[in-house]
C-alpha positions in Angstrom: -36.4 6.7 -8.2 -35.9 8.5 -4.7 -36.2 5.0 -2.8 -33.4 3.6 -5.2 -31.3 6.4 -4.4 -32.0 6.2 -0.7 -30.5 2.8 -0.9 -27.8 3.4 -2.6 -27.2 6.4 -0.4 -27.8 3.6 2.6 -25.8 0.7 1.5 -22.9 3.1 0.6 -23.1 4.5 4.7 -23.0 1.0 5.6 -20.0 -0.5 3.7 -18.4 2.8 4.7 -18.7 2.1 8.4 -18.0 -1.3 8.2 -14.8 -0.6 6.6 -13.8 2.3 9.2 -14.8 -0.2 12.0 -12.5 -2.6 10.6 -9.5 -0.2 10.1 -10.2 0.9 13.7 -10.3 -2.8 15.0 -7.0 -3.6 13.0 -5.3 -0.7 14.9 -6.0 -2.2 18.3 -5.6 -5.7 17.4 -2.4 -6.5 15.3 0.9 -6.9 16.3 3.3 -4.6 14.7 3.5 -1.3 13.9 3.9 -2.1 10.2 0.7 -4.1 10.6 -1.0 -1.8 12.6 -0.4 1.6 10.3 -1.3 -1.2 7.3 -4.9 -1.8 8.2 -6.1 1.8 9.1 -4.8 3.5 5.6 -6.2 0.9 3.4 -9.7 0.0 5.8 -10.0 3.2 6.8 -9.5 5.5 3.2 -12.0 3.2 1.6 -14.5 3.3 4.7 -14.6 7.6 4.4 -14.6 7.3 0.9 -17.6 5.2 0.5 -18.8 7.9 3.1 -18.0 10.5 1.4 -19.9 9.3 -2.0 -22.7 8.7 0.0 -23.0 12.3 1.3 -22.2 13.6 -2.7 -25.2 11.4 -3.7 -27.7 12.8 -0.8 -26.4 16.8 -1.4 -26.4 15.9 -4.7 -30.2 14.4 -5.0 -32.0 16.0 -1.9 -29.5 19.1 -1.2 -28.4 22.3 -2.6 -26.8 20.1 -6.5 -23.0 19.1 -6.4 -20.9 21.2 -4.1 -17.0 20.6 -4.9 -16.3 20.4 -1.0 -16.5 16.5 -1.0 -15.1 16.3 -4.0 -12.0 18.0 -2.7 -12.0 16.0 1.1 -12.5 12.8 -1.4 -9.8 13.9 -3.3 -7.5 14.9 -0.4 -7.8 11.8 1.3 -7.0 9.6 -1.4 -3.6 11.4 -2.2 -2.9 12.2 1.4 -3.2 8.7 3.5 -1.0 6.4 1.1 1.8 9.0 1.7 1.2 9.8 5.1 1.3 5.8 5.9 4.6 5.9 3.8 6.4 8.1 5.6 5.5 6.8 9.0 6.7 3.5 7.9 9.7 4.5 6.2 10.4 6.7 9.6 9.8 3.5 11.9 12.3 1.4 9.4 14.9 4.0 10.1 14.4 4.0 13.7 14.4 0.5 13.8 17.2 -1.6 15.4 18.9 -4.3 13.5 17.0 -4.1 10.5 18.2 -6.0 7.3 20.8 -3.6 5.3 19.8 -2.1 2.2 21.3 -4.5 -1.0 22.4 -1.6 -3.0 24.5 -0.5 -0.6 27.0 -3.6 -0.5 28.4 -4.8 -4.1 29.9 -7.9 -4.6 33.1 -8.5 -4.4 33.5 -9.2 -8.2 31.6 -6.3 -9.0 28.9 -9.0 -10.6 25.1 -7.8 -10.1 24.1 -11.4 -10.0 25.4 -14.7 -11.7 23.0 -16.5 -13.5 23.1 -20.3 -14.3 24.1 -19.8 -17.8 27.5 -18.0 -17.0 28.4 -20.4 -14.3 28.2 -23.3 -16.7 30.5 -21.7 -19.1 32.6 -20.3 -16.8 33.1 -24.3 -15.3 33.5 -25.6 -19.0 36.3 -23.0 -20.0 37.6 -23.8 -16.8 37.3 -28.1 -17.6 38.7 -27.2 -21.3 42.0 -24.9 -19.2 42.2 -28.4 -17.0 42.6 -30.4 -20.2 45.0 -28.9 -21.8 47.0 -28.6 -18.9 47.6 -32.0 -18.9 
C-alpha cells in the first residue's frame, strides 16, 4: 500500500514540475505581455498545486496526519493567481496605447442595440408598400 502511495506521491511531483517548468518556459518565450502573464497563471497554479497534493499525501501518510497549512497555501493560490493575473492584465490594457474602445461606451446613432435581419426586411417592405402607394 506504501509503494502505491509512493507513486502517487511521485507522479504527482513530477506532473507538478513539469507544469511549473512549462509556465516558467512560456514566460521567457512568448511574445506579449498578455501571452506571457497567460502561461505562468494557468502552467504555473496547476504545477504547485499538483505539488502541493503531493506534499498533503506524504505529511498525510508518512508525517505527523493532515496539517491544514497546505490546505490553506492550496487554497490561497487557487483564489489568489486568477485575480492577480486579472488585474495585471486589465492594468496593461489601460496603459496600453491605441487599444480598441470599449462598445458600451459609443451608442448608435439611432439608439438601436443591434439590427437583426428580421427588422431590416420589414423595415424595406413597409418602406416598398410607402413607395407603392406613392405612385
Amino acid at each position: 500500500m506504501r509503494a502505491a502511495i509512493d507513486a502517487i506521491t511521485v507522479l504527482l511531483l513530477v506532473v507538478g514540475c513539469f507544469f511549473v517548468f512549462l509556465g516558467s518556459f512560456s514566460l521567457v518565450k512568448l511574445s506579449s505581455f498578455f501571452h506571457r502573464i497567460h502561461g505562468p497563471t494557468k502552467s504555473s497554479t496547476l504545477g504547485v498545486g499538483c505539488i502541493l497534493l503531493a506534499s498533503i499525501l506524504h505529511r498525510s501518510i508518512h508525517g505527523s496526519g493532515l496539517h491544514p497549512r497546505e490546505i490553506l497555501i492550496t487554497v490561497f493560490l487557487f483564489l489568489t493567481a486568477p485575480v492577480a493575473a486579472h488585474l495585471m492584465s486589465r492594468a496593461a490594457l489601460s496603459l496600453m496605447e491605441g487599444r480598441p474602445e470599449d462598445p458600451s461606451d459609443h451608442a448608435e446613432p439611432e439608439g438601436h442595440i443591434r439590427d437583426d435581419d428580421d427588422e431590416r426586411a420589414e423595415q424595406e417592405a413597409r418602406e416598398r408598400e410607402e413607395g407603392r402607394s406613392d405612385d
